[in-house]
BAROVEX-327183 format. One line per 2 residues: their letters; for each residue x, y, z of N, C-alpha, C. Coordinates in steps of 0.2 Angstrom, whole numbers. Example, Ala and Ser with C-alpha at 12.3 -4.5 7.8 and 13.67 -1.06 7.14 Angstrom:
! residues 2
AS) 66:-28:39:62:-22:39:66:-16:39  64:-11:35:68:-5:36:64:0:39
***
This chain:
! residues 432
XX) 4:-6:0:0:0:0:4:6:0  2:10:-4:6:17:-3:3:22:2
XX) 8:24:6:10:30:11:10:35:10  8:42:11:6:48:12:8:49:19
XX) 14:56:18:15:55:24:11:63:24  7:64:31:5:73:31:9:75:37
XX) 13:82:36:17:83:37:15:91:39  15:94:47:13:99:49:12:101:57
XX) 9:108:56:10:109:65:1:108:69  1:103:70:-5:101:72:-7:104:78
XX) -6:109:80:-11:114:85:-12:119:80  -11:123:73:-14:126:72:-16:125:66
XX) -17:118:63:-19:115:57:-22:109:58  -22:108:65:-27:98:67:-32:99:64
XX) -38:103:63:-42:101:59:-42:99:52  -40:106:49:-38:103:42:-36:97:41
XX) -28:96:45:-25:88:42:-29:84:45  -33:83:49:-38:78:51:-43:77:44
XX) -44:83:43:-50:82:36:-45:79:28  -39:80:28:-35:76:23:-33:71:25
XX) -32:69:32:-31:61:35:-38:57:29  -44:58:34:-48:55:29:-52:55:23
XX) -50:61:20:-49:60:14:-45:54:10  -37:55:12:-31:50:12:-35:44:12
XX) -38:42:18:-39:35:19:-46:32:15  -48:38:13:-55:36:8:-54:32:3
XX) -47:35:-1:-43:34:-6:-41:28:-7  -40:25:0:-36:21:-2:-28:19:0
XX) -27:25:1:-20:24:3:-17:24:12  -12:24:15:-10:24:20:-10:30:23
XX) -10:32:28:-8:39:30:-2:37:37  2:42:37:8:44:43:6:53:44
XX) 3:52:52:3:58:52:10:62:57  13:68:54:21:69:58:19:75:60
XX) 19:76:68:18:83:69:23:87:70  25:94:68:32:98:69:27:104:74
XX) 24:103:77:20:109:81:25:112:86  24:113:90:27:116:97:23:121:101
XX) 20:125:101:18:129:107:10:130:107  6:128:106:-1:124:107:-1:117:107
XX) -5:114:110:-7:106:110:-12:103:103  -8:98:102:-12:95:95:-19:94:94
XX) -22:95:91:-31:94:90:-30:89:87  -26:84:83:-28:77:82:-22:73:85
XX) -22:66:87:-16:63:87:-11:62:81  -3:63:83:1:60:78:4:54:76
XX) 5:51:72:9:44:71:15:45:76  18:50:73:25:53:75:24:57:78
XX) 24:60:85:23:65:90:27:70:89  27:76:90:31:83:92:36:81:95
XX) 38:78:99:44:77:105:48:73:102  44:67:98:50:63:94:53:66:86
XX) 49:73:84:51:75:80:58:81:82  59:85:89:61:90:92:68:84:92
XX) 67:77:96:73:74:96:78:71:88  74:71:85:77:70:79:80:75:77
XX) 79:80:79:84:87:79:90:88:84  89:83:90:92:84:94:92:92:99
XX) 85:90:100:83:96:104:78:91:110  76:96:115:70:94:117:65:99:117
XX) 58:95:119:54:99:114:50:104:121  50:100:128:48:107:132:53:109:133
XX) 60:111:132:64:116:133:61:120:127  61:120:119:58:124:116:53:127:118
XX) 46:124:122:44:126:125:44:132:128  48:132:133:50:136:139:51:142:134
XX) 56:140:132:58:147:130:53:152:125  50:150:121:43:155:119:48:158:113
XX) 54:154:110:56:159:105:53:157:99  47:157:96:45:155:90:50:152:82
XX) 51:159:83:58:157:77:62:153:78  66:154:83:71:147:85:66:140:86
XX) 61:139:89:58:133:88:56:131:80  54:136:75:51:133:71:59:132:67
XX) 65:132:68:70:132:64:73:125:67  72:123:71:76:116:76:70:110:73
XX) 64:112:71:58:109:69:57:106:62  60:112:58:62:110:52:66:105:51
XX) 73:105:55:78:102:56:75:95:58  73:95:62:68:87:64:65:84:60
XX) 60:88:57:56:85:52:59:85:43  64:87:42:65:84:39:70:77:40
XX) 74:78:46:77:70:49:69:64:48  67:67:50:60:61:49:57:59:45
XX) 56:63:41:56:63:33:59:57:30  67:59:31:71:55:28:71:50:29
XX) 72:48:36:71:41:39:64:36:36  59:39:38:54:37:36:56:34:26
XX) 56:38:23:59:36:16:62:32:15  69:31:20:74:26:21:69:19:22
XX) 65:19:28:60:13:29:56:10:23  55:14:20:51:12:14:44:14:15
XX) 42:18:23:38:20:24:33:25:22  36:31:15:34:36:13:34:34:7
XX) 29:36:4:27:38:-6:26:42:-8  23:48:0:21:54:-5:24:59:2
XX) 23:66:2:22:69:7:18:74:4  12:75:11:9:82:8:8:86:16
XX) 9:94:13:9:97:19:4:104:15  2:107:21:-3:113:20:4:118:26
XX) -1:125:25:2:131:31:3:136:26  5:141:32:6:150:29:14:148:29
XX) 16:155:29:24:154:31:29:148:36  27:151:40:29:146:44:29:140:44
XX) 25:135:43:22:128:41:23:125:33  25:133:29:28:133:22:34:130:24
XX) 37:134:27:45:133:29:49:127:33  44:123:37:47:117:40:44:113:35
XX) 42:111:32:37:106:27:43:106:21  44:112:17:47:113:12:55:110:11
XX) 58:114:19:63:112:21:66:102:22  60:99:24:59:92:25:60:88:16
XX) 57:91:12:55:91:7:59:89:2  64:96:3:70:95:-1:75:91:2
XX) 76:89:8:81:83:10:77:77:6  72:76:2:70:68:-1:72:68:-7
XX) 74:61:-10:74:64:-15:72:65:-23  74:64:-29:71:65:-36:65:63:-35
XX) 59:64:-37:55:58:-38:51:56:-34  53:57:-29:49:56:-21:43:62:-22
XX) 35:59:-23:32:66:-22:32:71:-15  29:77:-19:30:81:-15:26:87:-16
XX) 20:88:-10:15:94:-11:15:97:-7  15:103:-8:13:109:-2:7:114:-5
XX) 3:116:0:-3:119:-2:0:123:5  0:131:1:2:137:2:-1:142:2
XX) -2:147:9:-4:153:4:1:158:3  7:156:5:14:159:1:14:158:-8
XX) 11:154:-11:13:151:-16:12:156:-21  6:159:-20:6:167:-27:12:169:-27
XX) 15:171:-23:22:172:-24:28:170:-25  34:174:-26:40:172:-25:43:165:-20
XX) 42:159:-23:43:153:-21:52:149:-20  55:153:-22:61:151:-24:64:147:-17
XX) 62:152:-14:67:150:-5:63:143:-3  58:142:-5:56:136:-1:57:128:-6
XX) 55:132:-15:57:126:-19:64:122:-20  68:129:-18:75:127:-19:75:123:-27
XX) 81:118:-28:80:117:-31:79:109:-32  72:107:-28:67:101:-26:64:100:-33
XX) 61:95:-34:55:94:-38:48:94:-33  47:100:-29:40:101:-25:35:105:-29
XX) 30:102:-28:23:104:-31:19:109:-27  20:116:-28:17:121:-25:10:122:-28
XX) 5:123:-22:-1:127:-25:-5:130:-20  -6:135:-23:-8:144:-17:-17:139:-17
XX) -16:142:-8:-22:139:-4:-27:144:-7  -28:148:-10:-33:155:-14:-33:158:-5
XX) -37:154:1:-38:159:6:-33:155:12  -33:160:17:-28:155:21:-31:150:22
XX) -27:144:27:-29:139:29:-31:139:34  -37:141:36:-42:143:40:-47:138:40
XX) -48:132:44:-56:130:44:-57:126:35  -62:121:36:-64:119:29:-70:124:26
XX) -70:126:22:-76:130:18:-76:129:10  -80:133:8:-81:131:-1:-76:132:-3
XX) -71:136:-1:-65:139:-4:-61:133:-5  -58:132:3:-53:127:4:-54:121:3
XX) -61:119:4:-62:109:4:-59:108:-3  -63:111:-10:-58:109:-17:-51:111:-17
XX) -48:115:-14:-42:116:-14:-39:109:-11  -40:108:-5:-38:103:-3:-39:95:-4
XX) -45:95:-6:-45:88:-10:-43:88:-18  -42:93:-21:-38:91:-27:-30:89:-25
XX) -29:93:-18:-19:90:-16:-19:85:-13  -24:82:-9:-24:73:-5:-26:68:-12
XX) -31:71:-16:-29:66:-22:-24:66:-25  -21:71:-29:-17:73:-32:-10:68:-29
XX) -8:69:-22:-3:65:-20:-5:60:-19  -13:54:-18:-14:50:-17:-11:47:-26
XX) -13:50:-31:-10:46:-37:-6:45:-37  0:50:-35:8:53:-35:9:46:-33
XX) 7:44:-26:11:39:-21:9:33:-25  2:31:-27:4:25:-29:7:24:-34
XX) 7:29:-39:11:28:-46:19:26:-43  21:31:-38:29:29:-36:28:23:-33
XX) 26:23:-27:24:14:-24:26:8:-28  23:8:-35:23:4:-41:28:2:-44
XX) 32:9:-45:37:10:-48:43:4:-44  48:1:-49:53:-4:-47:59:2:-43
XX) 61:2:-38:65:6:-36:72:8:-41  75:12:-41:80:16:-45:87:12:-42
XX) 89:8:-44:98:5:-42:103:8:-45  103:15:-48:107:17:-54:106:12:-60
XX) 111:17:-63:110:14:-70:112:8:-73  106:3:-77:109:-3:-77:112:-3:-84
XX) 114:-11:-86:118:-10:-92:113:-8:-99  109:-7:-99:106:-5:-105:104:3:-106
XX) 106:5:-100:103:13:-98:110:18:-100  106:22:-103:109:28:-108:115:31:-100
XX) 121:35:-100:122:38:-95:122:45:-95  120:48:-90:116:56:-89:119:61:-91
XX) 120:65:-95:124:73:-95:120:79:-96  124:81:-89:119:88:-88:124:93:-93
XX) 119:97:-98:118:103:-101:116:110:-100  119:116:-100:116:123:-98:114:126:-105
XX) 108:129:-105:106:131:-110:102:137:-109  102:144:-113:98:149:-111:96:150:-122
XX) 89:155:-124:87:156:-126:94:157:-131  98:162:-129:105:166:-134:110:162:-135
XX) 109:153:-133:115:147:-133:112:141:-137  105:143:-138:101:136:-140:103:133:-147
XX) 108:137:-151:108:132:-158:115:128:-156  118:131:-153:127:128:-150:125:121:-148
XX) 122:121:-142:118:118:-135:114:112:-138  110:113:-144:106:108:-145:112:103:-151
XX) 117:106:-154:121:102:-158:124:100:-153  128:101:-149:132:98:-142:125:92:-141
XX) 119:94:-140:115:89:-137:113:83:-141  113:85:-148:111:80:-154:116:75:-153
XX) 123:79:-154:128:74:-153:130:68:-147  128:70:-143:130:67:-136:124:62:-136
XX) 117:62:-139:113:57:-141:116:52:-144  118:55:-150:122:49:-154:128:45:-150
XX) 130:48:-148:134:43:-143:132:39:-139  127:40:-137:124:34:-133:123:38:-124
XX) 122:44:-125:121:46:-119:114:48:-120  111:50:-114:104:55:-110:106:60:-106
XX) 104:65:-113:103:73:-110:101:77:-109  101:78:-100:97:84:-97:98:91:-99
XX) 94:95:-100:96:103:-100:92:107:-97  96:111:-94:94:114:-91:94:122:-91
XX) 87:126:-91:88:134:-92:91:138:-88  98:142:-91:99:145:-86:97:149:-84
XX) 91:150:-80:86:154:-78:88:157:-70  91:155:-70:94:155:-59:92:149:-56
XX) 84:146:-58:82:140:-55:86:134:-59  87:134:-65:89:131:-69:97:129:-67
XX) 101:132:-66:109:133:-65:108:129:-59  104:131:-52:105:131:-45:103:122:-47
XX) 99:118:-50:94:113:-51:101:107:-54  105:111:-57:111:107:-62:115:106:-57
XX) 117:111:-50:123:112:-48:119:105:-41  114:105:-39:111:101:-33:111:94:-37
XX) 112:92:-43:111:86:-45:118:83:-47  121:88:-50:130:86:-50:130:85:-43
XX) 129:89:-38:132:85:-29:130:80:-29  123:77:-33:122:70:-29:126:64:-35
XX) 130:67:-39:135:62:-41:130:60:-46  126:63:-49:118:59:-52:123:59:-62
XX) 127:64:-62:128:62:-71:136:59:-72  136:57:-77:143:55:-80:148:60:-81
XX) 143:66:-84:146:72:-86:143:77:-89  145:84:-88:145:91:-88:145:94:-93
XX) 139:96:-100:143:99:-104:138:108:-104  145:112:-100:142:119:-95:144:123:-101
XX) 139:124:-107:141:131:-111:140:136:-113  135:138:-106:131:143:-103:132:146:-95
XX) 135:149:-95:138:153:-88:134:160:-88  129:163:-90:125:170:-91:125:172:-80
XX) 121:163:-79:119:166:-72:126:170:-70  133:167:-69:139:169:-66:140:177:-68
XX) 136:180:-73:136:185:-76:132:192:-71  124:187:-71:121:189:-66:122:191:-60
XX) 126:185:-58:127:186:-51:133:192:-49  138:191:-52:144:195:-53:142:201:-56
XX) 136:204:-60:135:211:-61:129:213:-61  124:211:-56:117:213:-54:113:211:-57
XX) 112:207:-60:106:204:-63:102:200:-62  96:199:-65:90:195:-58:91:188:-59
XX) 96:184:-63:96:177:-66:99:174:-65  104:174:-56:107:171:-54:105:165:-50
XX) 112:160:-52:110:154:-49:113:155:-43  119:160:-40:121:159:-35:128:158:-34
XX) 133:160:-29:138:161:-32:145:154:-33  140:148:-32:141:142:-32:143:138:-38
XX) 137:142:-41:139:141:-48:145:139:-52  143:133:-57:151:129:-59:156:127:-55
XX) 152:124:-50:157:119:-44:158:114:-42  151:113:-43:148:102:-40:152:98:-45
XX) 153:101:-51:155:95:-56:162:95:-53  167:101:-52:173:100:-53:174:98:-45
XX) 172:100:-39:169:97:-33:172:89:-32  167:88:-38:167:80:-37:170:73:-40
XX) 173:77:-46:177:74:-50:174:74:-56  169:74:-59:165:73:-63:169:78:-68
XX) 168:75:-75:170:75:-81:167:82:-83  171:89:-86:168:92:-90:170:97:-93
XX) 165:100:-99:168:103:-105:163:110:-102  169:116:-102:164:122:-100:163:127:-106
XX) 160:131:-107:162:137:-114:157:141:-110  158:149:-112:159:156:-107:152:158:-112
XX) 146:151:-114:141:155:-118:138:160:-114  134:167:-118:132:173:-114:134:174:-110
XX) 140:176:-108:144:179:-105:146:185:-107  142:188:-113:142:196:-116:135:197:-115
XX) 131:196:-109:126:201:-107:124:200:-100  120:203:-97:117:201:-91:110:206:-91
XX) 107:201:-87:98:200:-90:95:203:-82  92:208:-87:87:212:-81:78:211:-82
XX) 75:213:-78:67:211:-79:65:215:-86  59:216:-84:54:222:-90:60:229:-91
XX) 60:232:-99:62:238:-100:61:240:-94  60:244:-93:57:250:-86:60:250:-81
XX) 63:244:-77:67:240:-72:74:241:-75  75:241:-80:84:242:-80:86:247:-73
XX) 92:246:-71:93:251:-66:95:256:-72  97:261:-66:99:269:-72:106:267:-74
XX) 112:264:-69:116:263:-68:120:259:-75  117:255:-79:117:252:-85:115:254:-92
XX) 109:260:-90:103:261:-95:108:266:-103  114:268:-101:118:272:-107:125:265:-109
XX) 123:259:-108:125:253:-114:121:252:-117  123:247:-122:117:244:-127:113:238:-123
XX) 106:241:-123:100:236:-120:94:235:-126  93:229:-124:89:226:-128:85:223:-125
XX) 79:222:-127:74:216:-125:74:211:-129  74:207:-124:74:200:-127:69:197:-125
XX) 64:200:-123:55:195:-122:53:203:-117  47:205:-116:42:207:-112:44:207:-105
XX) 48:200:-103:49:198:-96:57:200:-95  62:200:-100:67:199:-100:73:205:-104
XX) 75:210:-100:80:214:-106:88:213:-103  90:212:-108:98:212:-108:105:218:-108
XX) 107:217:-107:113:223:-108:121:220:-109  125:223:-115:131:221:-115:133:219:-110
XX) 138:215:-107:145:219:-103:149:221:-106  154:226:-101:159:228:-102:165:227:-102
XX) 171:229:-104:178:225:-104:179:222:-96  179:227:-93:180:226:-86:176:221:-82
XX) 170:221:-84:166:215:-82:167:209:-85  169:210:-91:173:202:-94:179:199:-91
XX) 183:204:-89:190:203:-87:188:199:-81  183:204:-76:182:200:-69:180:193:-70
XX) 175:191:-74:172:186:-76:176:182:-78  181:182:-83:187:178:-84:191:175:-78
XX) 192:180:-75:196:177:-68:192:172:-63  187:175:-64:181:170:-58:181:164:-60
XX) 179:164:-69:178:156:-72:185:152:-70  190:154:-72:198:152:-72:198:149:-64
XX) 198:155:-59:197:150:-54:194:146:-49  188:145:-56:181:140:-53:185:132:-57
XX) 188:133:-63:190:129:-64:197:125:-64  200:129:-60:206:127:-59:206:123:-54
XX) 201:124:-50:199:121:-41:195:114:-44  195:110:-51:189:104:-52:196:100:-50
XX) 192:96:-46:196:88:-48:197:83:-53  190:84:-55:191:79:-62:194:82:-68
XX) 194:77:-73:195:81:-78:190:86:-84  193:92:-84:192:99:-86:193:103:-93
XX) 190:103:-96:191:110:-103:188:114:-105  189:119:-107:186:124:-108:186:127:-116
XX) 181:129:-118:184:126:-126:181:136:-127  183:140:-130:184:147:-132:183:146:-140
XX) 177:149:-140:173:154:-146:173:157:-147  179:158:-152:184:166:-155:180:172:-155
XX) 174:169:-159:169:173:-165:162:175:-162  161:174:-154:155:176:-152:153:172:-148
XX) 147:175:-141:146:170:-135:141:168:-135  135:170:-142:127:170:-141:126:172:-148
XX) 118:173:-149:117:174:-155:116:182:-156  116:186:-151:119:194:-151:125:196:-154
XX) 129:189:-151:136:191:-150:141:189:-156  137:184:-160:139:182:-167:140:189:-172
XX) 144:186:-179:148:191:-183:140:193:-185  139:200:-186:133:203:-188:130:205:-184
XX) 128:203:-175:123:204:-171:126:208:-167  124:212:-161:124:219:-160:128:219:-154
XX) 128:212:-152:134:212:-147:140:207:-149  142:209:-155:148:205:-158:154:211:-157
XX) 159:211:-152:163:217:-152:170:211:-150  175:208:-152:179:205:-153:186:207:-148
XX) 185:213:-147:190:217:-141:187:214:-134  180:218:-134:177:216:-128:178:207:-124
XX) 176:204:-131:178:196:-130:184:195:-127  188:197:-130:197:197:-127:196:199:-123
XX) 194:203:-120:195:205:-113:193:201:-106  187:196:-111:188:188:-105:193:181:-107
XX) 195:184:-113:197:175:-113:205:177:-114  207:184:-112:214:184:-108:215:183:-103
XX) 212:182:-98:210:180:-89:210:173:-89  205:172:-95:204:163:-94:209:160:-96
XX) 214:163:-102:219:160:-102:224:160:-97  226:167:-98:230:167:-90:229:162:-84
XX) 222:164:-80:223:161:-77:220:152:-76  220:151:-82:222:142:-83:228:140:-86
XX) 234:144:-87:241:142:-88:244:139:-84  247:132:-86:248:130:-80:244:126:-79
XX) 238:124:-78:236:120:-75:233:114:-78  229:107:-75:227:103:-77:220:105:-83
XX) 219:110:-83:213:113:-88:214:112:-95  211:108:-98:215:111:-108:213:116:-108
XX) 210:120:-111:211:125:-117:210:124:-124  204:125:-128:203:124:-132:202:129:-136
XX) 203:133:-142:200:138:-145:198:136:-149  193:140:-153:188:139:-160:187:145:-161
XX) 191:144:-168:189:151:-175:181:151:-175  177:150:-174:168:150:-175:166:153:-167
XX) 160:155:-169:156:158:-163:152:149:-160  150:152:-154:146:147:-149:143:141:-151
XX) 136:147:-157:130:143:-158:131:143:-167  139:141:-166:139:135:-176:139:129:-174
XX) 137:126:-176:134:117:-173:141:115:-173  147:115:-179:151:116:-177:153:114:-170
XX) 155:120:-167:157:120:-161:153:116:-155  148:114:-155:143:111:-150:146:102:-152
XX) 145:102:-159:146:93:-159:156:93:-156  160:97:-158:166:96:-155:167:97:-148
XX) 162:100:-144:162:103:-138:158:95:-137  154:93:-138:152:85:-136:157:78:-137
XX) 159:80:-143:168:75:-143:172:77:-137  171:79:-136:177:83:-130:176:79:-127
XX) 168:80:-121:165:77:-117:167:68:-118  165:69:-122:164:60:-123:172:57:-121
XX) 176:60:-125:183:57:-124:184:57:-118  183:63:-113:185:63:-106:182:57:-103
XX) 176:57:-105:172:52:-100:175:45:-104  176:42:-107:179:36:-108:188:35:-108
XX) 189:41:-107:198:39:-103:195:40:-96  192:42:-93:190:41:-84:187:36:-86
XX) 183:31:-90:181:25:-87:184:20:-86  191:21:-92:196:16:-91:201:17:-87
XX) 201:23:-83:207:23:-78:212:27:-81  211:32:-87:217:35:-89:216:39:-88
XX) 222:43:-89:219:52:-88:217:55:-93  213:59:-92:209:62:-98:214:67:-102
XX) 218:72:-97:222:75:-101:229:73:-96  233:72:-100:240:67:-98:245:72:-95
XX) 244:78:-97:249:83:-93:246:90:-93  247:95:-91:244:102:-90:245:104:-97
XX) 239:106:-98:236:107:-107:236:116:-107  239:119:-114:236:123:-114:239:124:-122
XX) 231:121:-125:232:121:-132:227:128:-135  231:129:-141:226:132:-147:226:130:-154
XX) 221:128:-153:219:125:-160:214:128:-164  213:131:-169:209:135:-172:206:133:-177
XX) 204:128:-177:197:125:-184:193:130:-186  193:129:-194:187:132:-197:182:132:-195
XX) 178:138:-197:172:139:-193:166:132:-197  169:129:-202:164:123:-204:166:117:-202
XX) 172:117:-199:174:109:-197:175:111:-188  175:114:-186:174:118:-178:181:112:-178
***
């Protein structure tokens, strides 16, 4: 039978999760109820009590008591409930989780959530969720949906709101339930390579990804949107791909020069972290992306800006800002343990930036890829240059060769590059 586990603070939500207990159980499925409550007493019983989730944290739960600090109890709560969570998963005891709340209740639930992991369903019914979600989805596969009125009581409002999310996850769990458990990958299964990919890298990106097909891999891609980048960099930690092909760095852009698009300043780390195999190129890293026109700051507004969607305006960088950008990449990738290249797009780092397009300035380019060569001399990093810009297919299918070799000299135990590499090789823009 699949499990549901409800997940919440049962002194200011025992009704409610009482009326999605039986829902749950109407269904068919099993329920675990975990309370993370603290300072009222529970209006239903839990499977899992409040005390045993406080010790999971390694707290006690009438010392949180005593003390009346709300904040610090709902933070050592979080901490608990997602140790419970886990365990519970570990037992085989969990399929789904669903949890209700405002802020607070968003927060330790959310927090639980992301400790489980791919695949493991996962609902929250918020009335946070109209908004700005980022802090509580992280970069989880959690299923957000705004409660429309608080979570207050059953009424015409909330009972549909809450029975489409105790169904919704009662399917989740047993479709998972069903599912043969995931052992990694067996001998007939493709292996994983994560790709970066933004609107201004997608002709590049997609021939790197055709190519990597043909090889006999499967290829995720990822928008580098901030959630996108942050989503690539949490799955490289969990050792989930073979290999990295990173040839969209914008978020690093973002982050380093005020832009709303950042993954964080982590970004382009997990792979070389871990050892994992990969090929990086410096795609859009000639712009940084601001919200609607109107929203540029002033501070930018006399370079060249463009819109690039209703939601999304762009602006050059500047030499300065490339130069910093090149030092940062250099020493993001000098610090990889595995094997490492970098492969440079003489002729442009997006389709603005290509011969014709309004941010093709060939000075300014140089002004990052003499940082990036600087500071990768010397080291394990090759160094690849290409007479063609980013997005000639060209460049993507040889940026996927790259990849590929690395990953099959690491599987036979050679080294991928045999001494500190710092080539230049300059192929035609039609043979890359």
């Amino acid at each position: 039978m699949a499990i549901v586990v409800l997940l919440g603070t049962l002194d200011t939500k025992g009704l409610e999760y009482g009326w999605l207990r039986d829902r749950l159980l109407r269904r068919g499925v099993g329920v675990l109820v975990v309370d993370a409550g603290v300072i009222g007493e529970p209006r239903i019983p839990a499977d899992v009590p409040r005390a045993e989730v406080a010790r999971a944290a390694g707290a006690d739960l009438e010392r949180l008591r005593a003390e009346g600090d709300r904040g610090a109890a709902v933070t050592v709560m979080a901490r608990g409930a997602a140790e419970t969570v886990r365990r519970l998963h570990e037992e085989g005891r969990l399929h789904g989780v669903l949890a209700i709340g405002g802020s607070g209740g968003t927060s330790i639930a959310t927090r639980a959530m992301r400790g489980l992991p791919l695949g493991v369903p996962k609902v929250m019914v918020s009335s946070m969720a109209a908004g700005d979600v980022s802090a509580y989805v992280g970069s989880a596969d959690i299923t957000m949906m705004y409660s429309v009125v608080d979570i207050a009581g059953i009424n015409r409002v909330s009972a549909p709101v809450l029975a489409n999310a105790a169904d919704a996850v009662a399917g989740m769990a047993e479709g998972f339930a069903s599912r043969e458990p995931a052992a990694g990958p067996g001998p007939g299964e493709r292996p994983l390579i994560a790709a970066s990919m933004a609107g201004v890298t997608t002709p590049g990106v997609d021939a790197a990804r055709e190519r990597m097909t043909e090889l006999g891999y499967e290829v995720l891609v990822f928008h580098a949107s901030g959630a996108g980048g942050r989503t690539l960099e949490s799955l490289a930690g969990q050792k989930l791909f073979a290999g990295v092909l990173d040839l969209t760095l914008c978020e690093l852009a973002d982050e380093h020069c005020g832009g709303i698009l950042t993954a964080g300043p982590d970004r382009l780390a997990a792979a070389g972290r871990h050892g994992i195999p990969q090929v990086v190129g410096p795609g859009a890293l000639d712009m940084v992306k601001f919200g609607p026109a109107d929203t540029v700051p002033a501070r930018v507004r006399d370079r060249d800006v463009r819109v690039h969607n209703p939601s999304i305006t762009v602006v050059r960088t500047t030499p300065q800002e490339c130069a910093e950008l090149g030092r940062l990449v250099a020493a993001k990738l000098r610090a990889a343990t595995g094997p490492t290249a970098l492969c440079l797009p003489l002729r442009g780092l997006s389709t603005l930036g290509a011969p014709g397009g309004p941010y093709h300035d060939p000075d300014t380019d140089e002004a990052l890829f003499g940082p990036l060569r600087d500071g990768l001399r010397g080291s394990a990093v090759e160094v690849v240059e290409a007479d063609t810009h980013l997005n000639d297919p060209a460049f993507g299918r040889a940026a996927a060769d790259l990849l590929h070799r690395m990953i099959t000299a690491t599987r036979t135990d050679r080294p991928a590059v045999a001494a500190p590499v710092h080539a230049s090789a300059r192929p035609d823009a039609r043979t890359g």
